[in-house]
N, C-alpha and C positions, 0 to 999 in steps of 0.2 A: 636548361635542357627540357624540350616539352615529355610530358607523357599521355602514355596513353591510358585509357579504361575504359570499361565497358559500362553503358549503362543500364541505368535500375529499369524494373519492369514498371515504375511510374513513370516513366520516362515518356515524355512526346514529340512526336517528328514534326518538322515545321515543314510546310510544302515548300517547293521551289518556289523562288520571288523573282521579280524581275527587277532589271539592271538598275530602272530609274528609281527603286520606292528605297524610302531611306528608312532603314531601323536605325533606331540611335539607343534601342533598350538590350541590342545583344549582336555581334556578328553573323553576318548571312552569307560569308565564301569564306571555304577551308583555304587559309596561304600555303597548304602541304600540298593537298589534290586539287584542289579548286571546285570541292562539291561542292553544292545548296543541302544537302541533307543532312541538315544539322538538328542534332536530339536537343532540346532542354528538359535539361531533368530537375525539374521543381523540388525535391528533395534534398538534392545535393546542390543546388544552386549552382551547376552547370551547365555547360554548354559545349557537344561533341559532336565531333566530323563521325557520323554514322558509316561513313566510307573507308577510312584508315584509322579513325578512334583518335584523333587527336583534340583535345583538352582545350579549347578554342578561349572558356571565360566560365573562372571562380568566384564563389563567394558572393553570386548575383543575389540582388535583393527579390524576393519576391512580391511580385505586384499582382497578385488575385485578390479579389475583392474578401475581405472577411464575413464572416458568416453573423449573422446577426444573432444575438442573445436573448431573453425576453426573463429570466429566472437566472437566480446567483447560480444555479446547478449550473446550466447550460452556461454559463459565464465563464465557470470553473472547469470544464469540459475540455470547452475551446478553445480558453485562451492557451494560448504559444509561447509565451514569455513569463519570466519566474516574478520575483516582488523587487523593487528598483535597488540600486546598491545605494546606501546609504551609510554615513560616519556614525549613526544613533543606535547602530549596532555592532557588538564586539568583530565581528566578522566580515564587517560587510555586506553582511547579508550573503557572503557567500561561500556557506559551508554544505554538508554533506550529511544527512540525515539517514541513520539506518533502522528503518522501523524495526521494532521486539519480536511481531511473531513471523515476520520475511525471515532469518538465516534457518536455512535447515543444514546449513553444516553447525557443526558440535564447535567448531575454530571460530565461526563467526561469531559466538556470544561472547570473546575476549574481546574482539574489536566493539560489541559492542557496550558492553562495560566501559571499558577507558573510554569509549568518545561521549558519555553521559557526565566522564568528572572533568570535570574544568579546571586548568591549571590557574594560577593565581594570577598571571599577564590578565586571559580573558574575564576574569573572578573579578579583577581590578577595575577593569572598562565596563564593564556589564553594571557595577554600582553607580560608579560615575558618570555613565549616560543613560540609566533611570531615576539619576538624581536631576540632569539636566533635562531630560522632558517633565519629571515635576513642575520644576522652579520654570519651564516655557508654558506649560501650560497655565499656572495660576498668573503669568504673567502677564498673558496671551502674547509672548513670541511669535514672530514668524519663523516657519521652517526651516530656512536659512543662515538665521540666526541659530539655531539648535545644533546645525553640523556644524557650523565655525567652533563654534563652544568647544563640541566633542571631537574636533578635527586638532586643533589644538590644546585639551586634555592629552591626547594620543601624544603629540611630540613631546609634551610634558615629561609625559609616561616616559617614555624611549629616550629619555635624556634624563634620567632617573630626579627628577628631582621632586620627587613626593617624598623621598627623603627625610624622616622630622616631620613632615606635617602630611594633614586630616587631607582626606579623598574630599571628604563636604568645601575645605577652604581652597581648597583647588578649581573644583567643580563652579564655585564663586563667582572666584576669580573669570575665570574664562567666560561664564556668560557675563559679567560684568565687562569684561574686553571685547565681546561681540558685538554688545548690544552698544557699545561707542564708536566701534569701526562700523557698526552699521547704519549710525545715526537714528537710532532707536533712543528715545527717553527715557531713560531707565534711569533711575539714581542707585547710589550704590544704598543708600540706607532703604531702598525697595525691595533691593534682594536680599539684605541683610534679618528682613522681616519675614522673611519666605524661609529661612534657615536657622539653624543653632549654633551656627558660628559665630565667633565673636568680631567686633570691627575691627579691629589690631590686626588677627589673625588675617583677616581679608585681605587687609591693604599689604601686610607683608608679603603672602602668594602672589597679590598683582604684580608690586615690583619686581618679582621673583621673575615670573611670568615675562615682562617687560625686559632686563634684564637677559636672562639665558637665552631668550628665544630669537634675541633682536628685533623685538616687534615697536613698530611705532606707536607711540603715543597719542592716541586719537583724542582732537577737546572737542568737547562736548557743548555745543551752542547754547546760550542761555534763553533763545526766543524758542527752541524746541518744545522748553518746559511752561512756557506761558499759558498755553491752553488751557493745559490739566490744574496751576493755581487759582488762576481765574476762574476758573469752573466751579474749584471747590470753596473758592471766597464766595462766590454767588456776585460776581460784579460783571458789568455791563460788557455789550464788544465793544462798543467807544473805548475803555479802558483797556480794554485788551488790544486795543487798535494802538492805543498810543504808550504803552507799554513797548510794544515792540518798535517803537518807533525810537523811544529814550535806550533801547538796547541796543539798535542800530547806530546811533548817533554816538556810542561811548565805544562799538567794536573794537575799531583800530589803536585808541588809546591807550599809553602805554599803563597806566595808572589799574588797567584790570589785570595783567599780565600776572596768571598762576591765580590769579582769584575765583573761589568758588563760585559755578555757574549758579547755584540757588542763591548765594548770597547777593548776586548781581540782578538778580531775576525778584528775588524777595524786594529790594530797596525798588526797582524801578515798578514794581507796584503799588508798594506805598507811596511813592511819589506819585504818581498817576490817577491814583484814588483821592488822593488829596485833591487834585487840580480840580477832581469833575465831581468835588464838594461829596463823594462818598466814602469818606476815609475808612481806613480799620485801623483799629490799633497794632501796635508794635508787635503785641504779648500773642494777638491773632493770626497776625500773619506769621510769626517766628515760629507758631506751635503747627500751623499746616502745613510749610513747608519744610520745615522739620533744621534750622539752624537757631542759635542762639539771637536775646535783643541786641548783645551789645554788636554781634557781628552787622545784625541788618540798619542800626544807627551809625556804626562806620563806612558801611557801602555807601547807604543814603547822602551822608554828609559829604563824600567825596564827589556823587554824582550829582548832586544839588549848589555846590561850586563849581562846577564842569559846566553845567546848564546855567548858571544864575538865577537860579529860584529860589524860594523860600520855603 
């Protein structure tokens, strides 16, 4: 059913048009009367038959040029739009703020009381996603990565299972789960250093996580982490070149399957160093990449039978 209304005193009249000019940004004949004197009223984002008041076109976007800023005041003045909704906040970002000295009824300082105490839901998310911009920021995360995090803490939440365990191993958890569905490098013993949680506890919230949530399993590429070893071996890009070349040629085989990507990623730099005559020892690489010797002489040995090298 159309309706009518009147419009506002911002409202402006469009002159008559003729038959041939096409607007394609708003209707130019009323289908009731068949006037041209149609209002838009920039406010209300309408558009009305100034003849019989019929309601032609809602919720039109506005296309007036905006007004240029030059100073954070004028910035602050003019803009139009609030701050973006984001999962980094209990809310959304979008709640309802009632300044202290605005109520001058005597009833509004209750309301304003109870919305300064937080119930324990938003008590809950307010820690755990100023824990996950921590551990993104020392991390240097992307943005992206941050609301998955705290998008997925929330169904945690809402599916109660912090349960038994720490907000911190939760909080973990899920950026350790973002930053592999996002193919971000991130080891878990990276974020493990960025916290006071224990690794036990960790890996137990992942599964947890993995588990309740039905989320998949993202693996984590072993040529991702080759830059950042190599970097901090201080060895060549040749080496680095043919590192990822020995990690491409073992991908598909079944012999890695469930094997830690450092451990695969450790062995094919020791072999590689070796070849272009600049080795490091075993005790070197196991302490910068952070796995045990004997794990990086078993990787080695199996991919140096793969390859036939020595």
């Amino acid at each position: 059913m159309s309706k009518t209304i009147m419009p506002s005193r911002n409202a402006r009249i469009t002159q008559p048009v003729d038959h041939d000019t096409d607007f394609s940004e708003g209707p130019t004949i009323c289908p009731e009367c068949g006037s041209r004197e149609i209002v838009m009223d920039t406010q209300r984002g309408e558009s009305v038959c100034s003849t019989c008041g019929l309601v032609l076109q809602e919720h039109a976007m506005n296309s007036e040029q905006e007004r240029r800023a030059f100073t954070t005041e004028e910035k602050a003045k003019r803009m139009r739009t609030g701050s973006p909704v984001t999962n980094l906040l209990p809310d959304m970002g979008l709640t309802t703020i009632i300044d202290m000295p605005s109520p001058q009824n005597q009833k509004l300082w209750r309301a304003v009381k109870w919305q300064n105490r937080l119930p324990w839901a938003k008590r809950n998310i307010l820690i755990a996603t100023t824990e996950i911009k921590r551990i993104g920021g020392i991390l240097n995360l992307p943005q992206d990565v941050k609301e998955t995090s705290a998008q997925i803490y929330k169904k945690a939440f809402n599916k109660k299972l912090l349960r038994g365990r720490s907000i911190k191993a939760m909080v973990a958890a899920c950026v350790y789960y973002a930053c592999r569905a996002s193919k971000i490098p991130r080891t878990m013993q990276e974020i493990l250093d960025e916290t006071t949680v224990d690794g036990k506890e960790l890996r137990k919230a992942y599964r947890t996580l993995i588990k309740e949530l039905n989320l998949k399993v993202p693996s984590l590429d072993p040529t991702a982490l080759v830059s950042k070893y190599v970097s901090e071996l201080h060895l060549s890009s040749q080496i680095e070149k043919r590192v990822v070349d020995i990690l491409k040629l073992i991908r598909s085989e079944r012999f890695i399957a469930g094997k830690d990507p450092k451990g695969l990623c450790a062995a094919a730099i020791y072999i590689a160093a070796r070849q272009f005559s600049d080795a490091r020892s075993q005790q070197e690489i196991a302490h910068v990449i952070g796995i045990t010797e004997v794990t990086l002489r078993s990787r080695a040995k199996v991919i140096q039978n793969f390859l036939k090298v020595e």
